[in-house]
N, C-alpha and C positions, 0 to 999 in steps of 0.2 A: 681603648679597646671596646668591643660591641659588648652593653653590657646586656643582652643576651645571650654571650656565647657561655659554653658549662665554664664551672669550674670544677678544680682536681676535688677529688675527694680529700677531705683531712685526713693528716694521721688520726690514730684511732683514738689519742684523747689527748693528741696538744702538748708532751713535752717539750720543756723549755730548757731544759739541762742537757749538760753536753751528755755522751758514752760516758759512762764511767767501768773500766776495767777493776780486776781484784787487784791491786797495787794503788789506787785510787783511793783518797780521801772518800769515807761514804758519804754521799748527798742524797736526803730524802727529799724530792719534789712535796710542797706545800705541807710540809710537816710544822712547822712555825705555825703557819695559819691555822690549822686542825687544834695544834695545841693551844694556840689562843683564845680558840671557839670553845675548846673542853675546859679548860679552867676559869675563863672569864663570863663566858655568853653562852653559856650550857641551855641548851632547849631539851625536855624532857619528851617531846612527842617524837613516836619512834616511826609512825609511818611514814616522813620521808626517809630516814634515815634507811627503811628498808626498802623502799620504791630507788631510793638512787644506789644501794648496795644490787637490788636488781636489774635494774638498767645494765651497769656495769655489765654481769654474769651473763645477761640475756646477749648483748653485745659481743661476749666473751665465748658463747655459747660453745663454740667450734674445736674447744681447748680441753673439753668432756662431754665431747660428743662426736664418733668419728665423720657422719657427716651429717651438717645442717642444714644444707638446702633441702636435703629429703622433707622435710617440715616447711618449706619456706617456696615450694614449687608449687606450679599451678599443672600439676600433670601426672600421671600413673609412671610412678618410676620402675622400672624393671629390676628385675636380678642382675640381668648384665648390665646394666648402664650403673648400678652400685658397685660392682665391682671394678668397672674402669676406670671412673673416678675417683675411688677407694686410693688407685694404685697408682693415675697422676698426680695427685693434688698430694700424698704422703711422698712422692717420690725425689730423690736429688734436685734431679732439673725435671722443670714440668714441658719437656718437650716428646711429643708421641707423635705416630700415626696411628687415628682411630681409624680403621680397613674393614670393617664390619659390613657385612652386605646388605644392600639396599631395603629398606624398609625395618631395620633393625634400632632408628633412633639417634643415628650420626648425633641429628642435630639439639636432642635432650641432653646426649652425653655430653656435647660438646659446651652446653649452658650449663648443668652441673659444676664442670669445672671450674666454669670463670665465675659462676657465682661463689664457690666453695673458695677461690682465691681472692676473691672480693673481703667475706668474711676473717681469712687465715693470713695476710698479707696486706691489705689494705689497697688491693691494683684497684688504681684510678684509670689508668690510660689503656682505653684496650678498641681494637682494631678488627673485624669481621670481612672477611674479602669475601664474595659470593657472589655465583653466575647472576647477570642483573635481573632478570626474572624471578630470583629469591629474595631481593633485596627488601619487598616489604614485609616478605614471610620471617626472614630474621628477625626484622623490624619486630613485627608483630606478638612475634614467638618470645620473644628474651621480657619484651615488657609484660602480656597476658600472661605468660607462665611464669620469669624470674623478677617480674620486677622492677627490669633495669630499661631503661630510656637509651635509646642510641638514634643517633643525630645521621639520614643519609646522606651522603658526602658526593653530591653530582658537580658536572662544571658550573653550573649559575652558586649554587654553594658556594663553594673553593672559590669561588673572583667575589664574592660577598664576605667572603672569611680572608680574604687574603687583604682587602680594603680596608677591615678592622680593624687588623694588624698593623695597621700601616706599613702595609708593603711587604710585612714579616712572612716569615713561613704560616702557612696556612693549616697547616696540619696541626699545629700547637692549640689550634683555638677550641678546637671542639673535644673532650676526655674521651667519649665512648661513641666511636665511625662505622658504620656499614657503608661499603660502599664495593662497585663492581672489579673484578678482574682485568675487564675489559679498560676501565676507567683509568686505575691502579699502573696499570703496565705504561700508561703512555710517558716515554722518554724525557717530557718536558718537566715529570713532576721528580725526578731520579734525586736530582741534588737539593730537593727539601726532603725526600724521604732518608736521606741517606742521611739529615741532620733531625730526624726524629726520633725520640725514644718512645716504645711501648713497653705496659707492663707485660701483656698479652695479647699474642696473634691468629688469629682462627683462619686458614682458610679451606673454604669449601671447593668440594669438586677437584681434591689437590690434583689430580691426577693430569688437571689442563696446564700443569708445570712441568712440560716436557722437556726434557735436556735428555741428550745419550753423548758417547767421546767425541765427536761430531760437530755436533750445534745443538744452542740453546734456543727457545724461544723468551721471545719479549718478556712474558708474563713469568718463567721462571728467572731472566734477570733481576726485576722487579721483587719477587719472592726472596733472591739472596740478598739482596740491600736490606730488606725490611728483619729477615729473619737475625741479623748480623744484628740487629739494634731493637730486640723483645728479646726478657728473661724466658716468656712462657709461648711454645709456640704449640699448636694444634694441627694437625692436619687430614682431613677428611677424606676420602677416599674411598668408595668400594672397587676401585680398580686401578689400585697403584700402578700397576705395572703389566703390559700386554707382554707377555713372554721374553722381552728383553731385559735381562739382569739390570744392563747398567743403566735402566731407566730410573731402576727401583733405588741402586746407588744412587744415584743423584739428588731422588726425594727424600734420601736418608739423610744425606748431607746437609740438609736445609737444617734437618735437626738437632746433628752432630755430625761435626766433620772428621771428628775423629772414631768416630765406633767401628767404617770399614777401612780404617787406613785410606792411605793413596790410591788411587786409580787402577795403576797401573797392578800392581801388588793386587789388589781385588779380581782382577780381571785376567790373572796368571791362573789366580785360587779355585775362582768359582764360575767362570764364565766359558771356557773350555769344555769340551765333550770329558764324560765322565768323573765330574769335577765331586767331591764329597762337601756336600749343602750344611753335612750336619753341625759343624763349627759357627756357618754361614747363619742358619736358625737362633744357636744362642745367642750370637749378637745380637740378628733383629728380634730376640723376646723384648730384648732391653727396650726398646722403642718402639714396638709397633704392636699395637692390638687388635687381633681380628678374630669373629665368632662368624659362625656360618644361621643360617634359618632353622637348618637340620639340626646342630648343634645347641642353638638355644631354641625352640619348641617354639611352640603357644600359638601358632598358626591356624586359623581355618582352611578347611579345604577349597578345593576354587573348582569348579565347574566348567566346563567348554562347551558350547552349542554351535554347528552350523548350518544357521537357514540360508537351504539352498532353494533356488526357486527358476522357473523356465519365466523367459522374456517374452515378454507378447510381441506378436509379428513384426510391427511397426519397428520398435525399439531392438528387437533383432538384426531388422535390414539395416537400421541404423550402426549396431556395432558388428557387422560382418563387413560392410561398407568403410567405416570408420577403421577396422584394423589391418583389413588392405593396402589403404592409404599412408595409415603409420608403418609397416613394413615395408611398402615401396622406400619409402624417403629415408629410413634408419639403414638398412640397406646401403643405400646411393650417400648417405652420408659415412658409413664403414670404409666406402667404399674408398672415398674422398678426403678418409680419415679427418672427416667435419665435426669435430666434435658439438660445437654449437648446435646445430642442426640434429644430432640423435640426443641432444638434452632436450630440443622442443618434444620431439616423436616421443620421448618419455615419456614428460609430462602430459599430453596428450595420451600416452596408453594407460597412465593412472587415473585420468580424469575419467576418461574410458568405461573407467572399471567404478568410477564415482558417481557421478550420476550424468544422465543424458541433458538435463538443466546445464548445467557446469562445466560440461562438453560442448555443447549449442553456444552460450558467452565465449568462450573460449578459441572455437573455429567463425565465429562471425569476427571477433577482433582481430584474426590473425589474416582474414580475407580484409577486413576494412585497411590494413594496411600494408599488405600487399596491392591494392587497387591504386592506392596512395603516391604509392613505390613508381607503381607503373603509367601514375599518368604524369609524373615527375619526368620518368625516362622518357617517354614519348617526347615532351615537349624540348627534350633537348636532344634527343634524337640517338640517345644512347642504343647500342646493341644488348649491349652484357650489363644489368645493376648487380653493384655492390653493396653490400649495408652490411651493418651487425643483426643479427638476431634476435633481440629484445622484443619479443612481443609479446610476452606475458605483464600483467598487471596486477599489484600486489593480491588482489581477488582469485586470479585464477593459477595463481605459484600456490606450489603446497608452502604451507602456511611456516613450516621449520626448517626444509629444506636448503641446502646451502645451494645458491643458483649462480657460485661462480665461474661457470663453464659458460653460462647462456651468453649470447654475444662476443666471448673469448677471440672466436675465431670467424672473419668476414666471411658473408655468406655471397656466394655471385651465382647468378641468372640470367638465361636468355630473356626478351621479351616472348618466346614462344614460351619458353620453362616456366615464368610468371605466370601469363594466361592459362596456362593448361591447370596448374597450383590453385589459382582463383577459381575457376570450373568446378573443380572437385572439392572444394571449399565449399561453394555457393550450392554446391547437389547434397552435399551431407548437412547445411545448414537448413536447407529446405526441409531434409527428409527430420530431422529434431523438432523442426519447428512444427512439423500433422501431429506430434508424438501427444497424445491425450491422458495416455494411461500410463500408470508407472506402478513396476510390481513390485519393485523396492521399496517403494516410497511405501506402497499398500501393507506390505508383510512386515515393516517397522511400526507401521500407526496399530496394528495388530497385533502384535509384537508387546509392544507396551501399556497397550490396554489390557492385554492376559495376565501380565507379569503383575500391575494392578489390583486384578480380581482377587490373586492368591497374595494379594499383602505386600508386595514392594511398593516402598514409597518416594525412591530416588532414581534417577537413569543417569549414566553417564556415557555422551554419545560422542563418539569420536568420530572425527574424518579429518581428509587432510587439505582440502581446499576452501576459502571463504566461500565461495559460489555455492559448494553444497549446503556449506552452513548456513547462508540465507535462505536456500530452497527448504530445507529443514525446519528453519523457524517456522516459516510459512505453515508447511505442513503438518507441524505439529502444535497450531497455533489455538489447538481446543485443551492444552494444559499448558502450566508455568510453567513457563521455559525461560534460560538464560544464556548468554553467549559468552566464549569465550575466545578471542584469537588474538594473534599478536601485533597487532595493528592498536589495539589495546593500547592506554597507557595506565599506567603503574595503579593510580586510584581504581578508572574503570576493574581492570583486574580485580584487585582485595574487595571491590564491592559484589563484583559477580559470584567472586567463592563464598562472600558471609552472604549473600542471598539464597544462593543453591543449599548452604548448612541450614539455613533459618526457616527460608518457606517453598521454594520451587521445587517442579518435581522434576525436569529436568533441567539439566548442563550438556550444551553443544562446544563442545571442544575439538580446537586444531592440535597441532603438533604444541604448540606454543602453551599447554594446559599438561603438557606430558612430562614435565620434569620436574622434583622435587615438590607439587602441590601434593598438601596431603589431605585425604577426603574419604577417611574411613566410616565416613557416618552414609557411605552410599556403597551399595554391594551388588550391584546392575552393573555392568560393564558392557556396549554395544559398540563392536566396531563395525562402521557402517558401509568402511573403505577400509585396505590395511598398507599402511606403508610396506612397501621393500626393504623394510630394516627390522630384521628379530629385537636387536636393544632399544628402538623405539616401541615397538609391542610389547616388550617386558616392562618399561617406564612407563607408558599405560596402564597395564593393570598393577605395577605397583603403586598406583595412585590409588587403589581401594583395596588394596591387597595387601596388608603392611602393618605392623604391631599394631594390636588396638580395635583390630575390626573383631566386631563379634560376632559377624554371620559369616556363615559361608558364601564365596563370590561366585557369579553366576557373569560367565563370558560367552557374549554372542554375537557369533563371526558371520556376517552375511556374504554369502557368495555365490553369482550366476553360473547355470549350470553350462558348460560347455565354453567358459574365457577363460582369458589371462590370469585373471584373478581366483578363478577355481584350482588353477595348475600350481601358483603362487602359495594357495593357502595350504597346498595338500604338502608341498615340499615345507615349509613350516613345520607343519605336523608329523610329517612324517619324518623328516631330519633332526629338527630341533627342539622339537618333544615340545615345544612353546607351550602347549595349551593343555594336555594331559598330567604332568604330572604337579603334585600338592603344591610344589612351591617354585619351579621350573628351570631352565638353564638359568646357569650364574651367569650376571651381566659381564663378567671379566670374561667369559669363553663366546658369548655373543659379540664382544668389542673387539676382541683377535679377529672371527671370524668376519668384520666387517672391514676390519684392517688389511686382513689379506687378499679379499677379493670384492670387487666390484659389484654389489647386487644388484643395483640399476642396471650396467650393461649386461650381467648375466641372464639375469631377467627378460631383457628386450629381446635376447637373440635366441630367449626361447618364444618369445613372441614372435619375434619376424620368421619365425621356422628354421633360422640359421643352428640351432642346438637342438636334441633333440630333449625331453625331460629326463631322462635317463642321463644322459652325458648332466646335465646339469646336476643332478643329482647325485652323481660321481664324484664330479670336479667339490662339492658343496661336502660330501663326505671324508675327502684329502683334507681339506681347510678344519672343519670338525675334530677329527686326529689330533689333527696339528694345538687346535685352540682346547683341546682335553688335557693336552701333555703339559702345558704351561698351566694349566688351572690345578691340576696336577703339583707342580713345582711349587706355584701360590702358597696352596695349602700343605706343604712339606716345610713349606721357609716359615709360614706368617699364622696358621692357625694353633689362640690361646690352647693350651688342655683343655678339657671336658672342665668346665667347672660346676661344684662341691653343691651347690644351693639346691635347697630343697623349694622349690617353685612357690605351695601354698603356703608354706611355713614362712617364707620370709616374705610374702604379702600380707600375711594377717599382722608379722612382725614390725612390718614398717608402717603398715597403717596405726597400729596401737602408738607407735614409736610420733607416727603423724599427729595422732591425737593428742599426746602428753603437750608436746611443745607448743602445737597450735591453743592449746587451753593455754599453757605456762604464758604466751604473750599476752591471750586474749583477760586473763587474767590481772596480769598487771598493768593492760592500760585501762580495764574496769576500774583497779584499785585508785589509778594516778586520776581518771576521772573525778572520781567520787573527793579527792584531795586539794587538787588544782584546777585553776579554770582555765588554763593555759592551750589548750586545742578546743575550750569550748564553742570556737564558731568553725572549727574545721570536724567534729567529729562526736556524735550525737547517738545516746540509746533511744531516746524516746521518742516515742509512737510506732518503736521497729517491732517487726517480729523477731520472734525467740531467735536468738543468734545470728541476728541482723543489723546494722548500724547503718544511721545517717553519715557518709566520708563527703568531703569536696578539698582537694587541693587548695584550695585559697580561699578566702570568705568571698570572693565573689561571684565563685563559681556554684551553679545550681547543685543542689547536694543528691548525690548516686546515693545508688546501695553498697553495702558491702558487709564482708563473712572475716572469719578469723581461720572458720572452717573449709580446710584443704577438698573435702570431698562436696561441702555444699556450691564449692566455688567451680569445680571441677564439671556439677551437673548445669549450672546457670553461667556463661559467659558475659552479661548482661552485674554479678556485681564483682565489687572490685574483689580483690583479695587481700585483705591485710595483715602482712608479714614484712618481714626484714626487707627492707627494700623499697616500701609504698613510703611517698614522701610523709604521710601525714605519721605513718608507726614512727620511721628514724627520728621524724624533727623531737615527738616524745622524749626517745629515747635520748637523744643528744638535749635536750633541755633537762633533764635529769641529771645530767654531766654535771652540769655549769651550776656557778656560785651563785645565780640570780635561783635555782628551786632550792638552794638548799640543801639540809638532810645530812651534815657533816660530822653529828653528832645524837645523840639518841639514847634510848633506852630499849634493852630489846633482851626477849624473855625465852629461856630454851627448856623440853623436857630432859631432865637427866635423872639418874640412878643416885647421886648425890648430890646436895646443895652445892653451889659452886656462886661463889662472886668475882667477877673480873670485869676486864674493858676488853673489846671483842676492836681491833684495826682490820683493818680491810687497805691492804698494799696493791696498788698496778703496777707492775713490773714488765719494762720491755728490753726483752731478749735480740741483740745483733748479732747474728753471726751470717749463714748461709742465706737465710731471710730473717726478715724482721717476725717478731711472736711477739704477742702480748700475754700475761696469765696473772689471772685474780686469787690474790696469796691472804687468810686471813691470817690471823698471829690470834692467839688469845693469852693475855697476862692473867693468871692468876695469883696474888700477892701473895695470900694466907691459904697454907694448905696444898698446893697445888698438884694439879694432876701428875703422874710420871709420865718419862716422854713419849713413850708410845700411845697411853690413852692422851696426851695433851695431842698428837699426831692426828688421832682417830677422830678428836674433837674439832681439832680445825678443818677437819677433808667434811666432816658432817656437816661446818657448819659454810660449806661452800653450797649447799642443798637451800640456805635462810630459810628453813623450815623452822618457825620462833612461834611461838606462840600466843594468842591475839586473845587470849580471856584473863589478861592480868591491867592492872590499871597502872603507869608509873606515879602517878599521883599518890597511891598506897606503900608508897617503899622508897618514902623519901630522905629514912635516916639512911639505907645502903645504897643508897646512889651518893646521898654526898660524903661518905666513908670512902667509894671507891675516887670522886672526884680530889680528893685529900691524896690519895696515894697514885694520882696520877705524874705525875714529874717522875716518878720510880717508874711505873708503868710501859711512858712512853721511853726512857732509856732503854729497859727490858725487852720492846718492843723491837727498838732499831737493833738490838744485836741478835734480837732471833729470826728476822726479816733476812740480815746478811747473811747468817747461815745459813738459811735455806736458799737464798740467792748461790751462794758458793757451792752448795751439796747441786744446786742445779746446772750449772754451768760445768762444774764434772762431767754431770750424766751426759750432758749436750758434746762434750771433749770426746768422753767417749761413744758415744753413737758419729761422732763427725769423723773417728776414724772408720768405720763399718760403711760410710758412706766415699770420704775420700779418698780410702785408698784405692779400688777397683775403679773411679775418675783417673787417679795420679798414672796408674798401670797404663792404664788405654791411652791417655796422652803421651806418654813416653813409647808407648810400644809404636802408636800411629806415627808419629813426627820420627821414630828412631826407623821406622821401613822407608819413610821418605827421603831423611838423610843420606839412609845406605842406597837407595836410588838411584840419585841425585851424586852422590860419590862415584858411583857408576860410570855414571854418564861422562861425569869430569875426567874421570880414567880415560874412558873411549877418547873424549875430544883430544886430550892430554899426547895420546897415543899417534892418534891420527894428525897431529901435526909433528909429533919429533921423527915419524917414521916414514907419513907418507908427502911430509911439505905443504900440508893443509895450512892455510890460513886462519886459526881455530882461534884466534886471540879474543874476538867478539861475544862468541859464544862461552868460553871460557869464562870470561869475565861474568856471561848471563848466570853460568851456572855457581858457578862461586857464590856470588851474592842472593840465588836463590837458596845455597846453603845456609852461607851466614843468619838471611831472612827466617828460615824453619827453625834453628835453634834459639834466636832472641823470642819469637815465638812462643816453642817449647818453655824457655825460662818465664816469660810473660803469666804464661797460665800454671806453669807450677806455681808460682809465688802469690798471684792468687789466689789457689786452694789454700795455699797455706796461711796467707791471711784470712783464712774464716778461724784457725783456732783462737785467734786475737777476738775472741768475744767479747763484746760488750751490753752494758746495761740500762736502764734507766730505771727509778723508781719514785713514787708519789703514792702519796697517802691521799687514800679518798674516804675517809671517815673515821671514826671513834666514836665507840658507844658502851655506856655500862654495860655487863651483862649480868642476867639472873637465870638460874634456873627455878624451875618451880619445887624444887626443894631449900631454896634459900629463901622462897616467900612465904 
């Protein structure tokens, strides 16, 4: 195999012993050894003894502490992104829909999780699906904020990983994949994914997992293979479901097939007029979490501007001229029901309205090959041409738009039809080409030099053609400017967003810069052109509009007075409130309303004068209704309660919370420094500033900066951040493991209220049952004297804190060390039976919380497979019927349904008897040291 592909992460410390259940012989892992080291080869220095007791602890962290990535992120966590992770990561099964609306942190919550199951389970193998345009922001996101390394997974990959393998599944090679949707779905990769296991599955954008009773699509095929074979699945979404129920079933399914029952049975219940939802709700609490913007706060407000401006003569005739043209031919293609033909005259009325630059390429290309056409015919003496429609060129196609209509439908032509096309072509090309002045162009460069003077230091400019966006550069070629559009590949992209963060003042973006980038460090918004799509303009300004910004945004809509585009914006504004209000329509009643009606053709045939804007208006107010009712239903099924959190109080909270644990690491790899010289060429205090270090992954590598500190990391993206996760903290940490540092044994000194002498064990204990747990168990033997068991309780849970004390010498208290090493062989027996007891006392507690957990499982699997049964019993009746009575032929089908019964109930039996093997707990345990102990009443 490539030995560059990952490997799995370890178990968390390398047990070598099988399970052992309570009926089992007890076996302590490495207890021989430890006692070896304490009575024969006893080392009296206690600093490793306590650097590798906190290694453990710090590893352990997760086990007394509800959550540890809060410390271990490179990011401003929220209230509500604590709370949904709170509530997966403790949860049975860690499968959700996060439905949070846009700009709310989808994609923090959804790294929380897997880093917090990283920590609490040890998942190696985890999977990130996402539209490909986010693939390197994931990328980006999970290592600068979590940490974690993930491997994009494209076709040159996968035929490079599948060669490694030798031939093997591909999918095995790499532990932690991002890779696309689009990629994911294709049919050839079905029967390795179907032999893959993950620990966890994220995907983004769930909602392009459409299935209703009907048909599926590719991509939600794809989804059910993957989700059948990951324990932990995620799925993202601000708009699960556009007012069809059983969309939203279906995306439920992905995560339990059992929480709405059967199909059919959901669809009797809750899918029918007048159906009561409120049952319907408490299921989906169980798995789906959604907050609204209004609900959780902390928004700035957003501002609307529209510069409107009158066109100078020139460019006048040019667009009175120019819309004539596109209404004749939209028209004549209505007419012709051509559809190809009224997708040109679109695009063409958008360009229109985009700039006369981008309109002039655009009708000179579509004459250059029309001429083409026509001396082709000529020469073979045709009457009528035929051809497809393609005359757009990736330049002058809006940049996101889906252009599968264009050329759909053959276009045919007289040669007088061509000529006369050409004419009018070659007159509006003419009249673009005198065009000198451009008032657009003027009241933008204007535009931005004011915004300037009063302190803005970012613009984000949108349009939706390349054409414009080169005339744009151009002109605005007297400040940093950067480009964005899709013609991009993946590198270009991620460099153009860390230059516009870093030094540029503007970003010229297409459609292709409108989804999922986030870019709250800019609070200018300029659209310069606006698509005929509301949820494209809401994804827009949620790209600077969205947790995290701390200005107010400032949106400005440019548009000509007396066009298409002016009529355009006012029905925006005026129907769908787009720009007025703080936080504006939710993208699920914008997505219905674009599902139900066509805004491109509606559009146009307010442009070709075929509608009046009234009627448009009308028809756009129907649809609206319609898309309020289901957003409506949304938020009756899927919106959490108000949650409890007090906004400041649990920021000051988690910051303090930030601070303790980011010192607790930075701490102990000061201390292990100062100790060992073991990351000495990877990881360096000196010549740093105050809370600063030299890091480099490898000694070969030129050495960066980096912080311990969450918020110094947070203001500089330039140093690393070292936490759980950064290879150079783990390898530490995992070197402190191991018998090569040592530290097995020791002396180690505590404040008490009485003198107390003992030997202080330190037990790793892993727990099997529903998942794997690890927890750091100390025992403290006291020979002579000893504590009662409540204060011996109190002592061991304190001395999980290895708060010890570092101003005693063991050099000074040589006769009570080797006193207590004399009464070690007592000790260590003492030890192992108070270890098992507490092993026993816990796997009670574990017995019983696994009933509070399995039973309302065990219920809903019997209730769902027992509605199916009764179905399916049904049904066999009817067949059953209809052959004894009416001479039906039913023997085939009879047979289907039989064995689909028999199939439900092995089923059913399957996953009960699973639940029920999780009471069968099992253990492991290993001693990871021994060490005298004193307190300073005994010295």
């Amino acid at each position: 195999m490539n030995t560059g592909t990952d490997t799995a992460d370890p178990d968390l410390f390398s047990f070598s012993s099988a399970d052992q259940s309570a009926d089992d012989v007890f076996h302590v892992e490495d207890e021989e050894y430890v006692r070896d080291l304490f009575m024969n080869r006893f080392t009296m220095e206690n600093s490793r003894f306590v650097l590798r007791s906190e290694s453990f602890m710090l590893k352990l962290a997760y086990a007394y502490n509800k959550i540890l990535s809060l410390s271990n992120s490179r990011t401003r966590i929220l209230a509500h992104q604590v709370e949904s992770t709170h509530r997966i990561v403790n949860s049975f099964r860690q499968r959700f829909l996060i439905a949070d609306e846009v700009g709310l942190g989808k994609t923090i919550e959804a790294g929380l999780v897997i880093k917090e199951m990283i920590y609490r389970h040890n998942y190696g193998r985890i999977l990130i699906v996402c539209p490909a345009s986010l693939l390197y922001q994931w990328q980006n996101e999970m290592e600068s904020k979590f940490n974690e390394k993930f491997t994009i997974m494209d076709r040159r990959l996968l035929g490079r990983a599948c060669a490694g393998n030798g031939g093997g599944n591909p999918w095995l090679v790499h532990n932690k994949v991002i890779c696309s949707l689009d990629f994911i779905k294709n049919r050839n990769f079905e029967e390795d994914l179907s032999r893959t296991h993950w620990d966890a599955v994220i995907f983004d954008e769930a909602h392009r997992l459409r299935r209703d009773s009907s048909a599926a699509t590719i991509a939600y095929n794809a989804a059910e293979v993957i989700s059948a074979r990951t324990r932990s699945l995620i799925l993202l979404s601000a708009t699960p479901f556009r007012g069809k129920l059983e969309e939203l079933y279906y995306l439920i399914a992905l995560l339990d097939k059992n929480i709405l029952g059967p199909f059919q049975t959901f669809y009797n219940e809750y899918c029918l007029d007048c159906s009561d939802l409120s049952a319907l709700k408490r299921k989906l609490d169980q798995v789906v979490i959604r907050r609204t913007k209004n609900e959780v706060g902390g928004f700035t407000r957003r501002y609307a501007r529209t510069i409107r401006f009158e066109l100078y003569p020139d460019e006048r005739a040019l667009y009175d001229e120019t819309t004539r043209y596109v209404a004749e031919e939209f028209n004549r293609a209505l007419q012709s029901e051509n559809r190809a033909v009224g997708f040109v005259m679109t695009v063409f009325q958008k360009l229109l309205d985009s700039s006369s630059y981008a309109l002039r390429v655009a009708l000179a290309n579509r004459s250059t090959r029309l001429k083409d056409l026509l001396t082709r015919a000529l020469g073979t003496h045709e009457q009528v041409v035929s051809f497809n429609n393609n005359f757009f060129d990736c330049e002058t196609m809006p940049d996101a738009d889906d252009p599968e209509t264009e050329g759909e439908c053959p276009v045919q032509r007289t040669i007088d039809e061509l000529r006369l096309e050409i004419s009018t072509l070659d007159r509006l090309v003419d009249i673009a080409s005198k065009i000198e002045e451009n008032k657009k162009g003027e009241k933008l460069v204007r535009l931005v030099s004011d915004l300037k003077k009063k302190g803005h230091a970012r613009f984000l400019i949108f349009t939706q053609f390349r054409t414009t966006q080169d005339y744009l550069l151009s002109l605005l070629s007297r400040f940093d400017t950067v480009v964005f559009n899709g013609s991009m590949n993946r590198e270009q992209k991620e460099e153009a967003i860390i230059r516009f963060r870093e030094s540029a003042e503007i970003l010229i973006a297409t459609e292709a810069g409108g989804e999922g980038r986030n870019m709250q460090f800019c609070d200018v918004l300029i659209n310069y052109d606006l698509p005929w799509s509301p949820l494209k303009i809401e994804q827009r300004i949620g790209r600077i509009h969205r947790f995290g910004q701390p200005n107010d945004v400032h949106i400005y809509n440019f548009s000509t007075r007396d066009t298409v585009a002016e009529r355009v914006l006012e029905v925006l504004t005026e129907k769908l409130k787009l720009f007025e209000e703080s936080i504006g329509t939710p993208d699920i009643m914008l997505g219905q309303i674009e599902d139900e009606v066509n805004l491109n053709t509606l559009f146009m045939e307010m442009a070709s004068g075929r509608k009046k804007k009234r009627e448009v208006e009308t028809e756009l107010a129907e649809r609206i209704e319609s898309a309020r009712q289901s957003f409506e239903k949304l938020s009756e099924l899927t919106v959490t309660g108000r949650m409890d959190f007090n906004y400041d109080e649990y920021y000051r909270v988690t910051l303090k919370e930030r601070s303790f644990n980011n010192r607790r690491i930075e701490n102990f790899i000061s201390a292990f420094l100062g100790t060992d010289d073991f990351a000495s060429r990877t990881l360096s205090s000196r010549g740093c500033r105050q809370g600063e270090y030299k890091v480099r992954h490898n000694p070969e590598d030129d050495w960066r900066r980096g912080t311990f500190d969450s918020e110094k990391a947070l203001e500089d993206d330039n140093l690393e951040f070292l936490a759980f996760g950064h290879s150079v903290v783990d390898g530490i940490i995992d070197y402190c493991h191991s018998r090569d540092f040592g530290g097995e044994t020791g002396v180690v000194f505590i404040r008490h209220s009485r003198p107390l002498r003992g030997i202080l064990f330190n037990f790793l204990v892993k727990f099997r049952a529903v998942t794997v747990t690890h927890e750091f168990i100390p025992v403290l033997v006291v020979p002579d004297d000893p504590p009662s068991g409540r204060e011996l309780d109190d002592l061991e849970d304190m001395l999980r804190d290895l708060d010890f004390a570092t101003d005693c010498d063991p050099a000074d208290f040589c006769d009570a060390i080797n006193q207590m090493r004399r009464s070690g062989e007592a000790c260590f027996s003492e030890a192992r039976l108070r270890i098992k007891e507490k092993i026993e006392r816990r796997l009670r507690s574990m017995s019983d919380n696994l009933d509070l957990q399995l039973d309302p499982e065990l219920e809903k699997v019997r209730e769902s497979y027992t509605r199916l049964i009764r179905e399916l019993e049904e049904k066999l009746d009817l067949q059953e019927s209809q052959m004894k009575w009416y001479g039906k032929d039913m023997r085939s089908a009879i047979t289907r349904t039989r064995n689909r019964i028999m199939k439900a109930r092995r089923e059913m039996d399957s996953i009960i008897r699973e639940y029920n093997d999780y009471y069968d707990a099992g253990y492991e345990v290993r001693l990871t040291g021994a060490a005298v102990l004193l307190t300073s009443g005994s010295c």
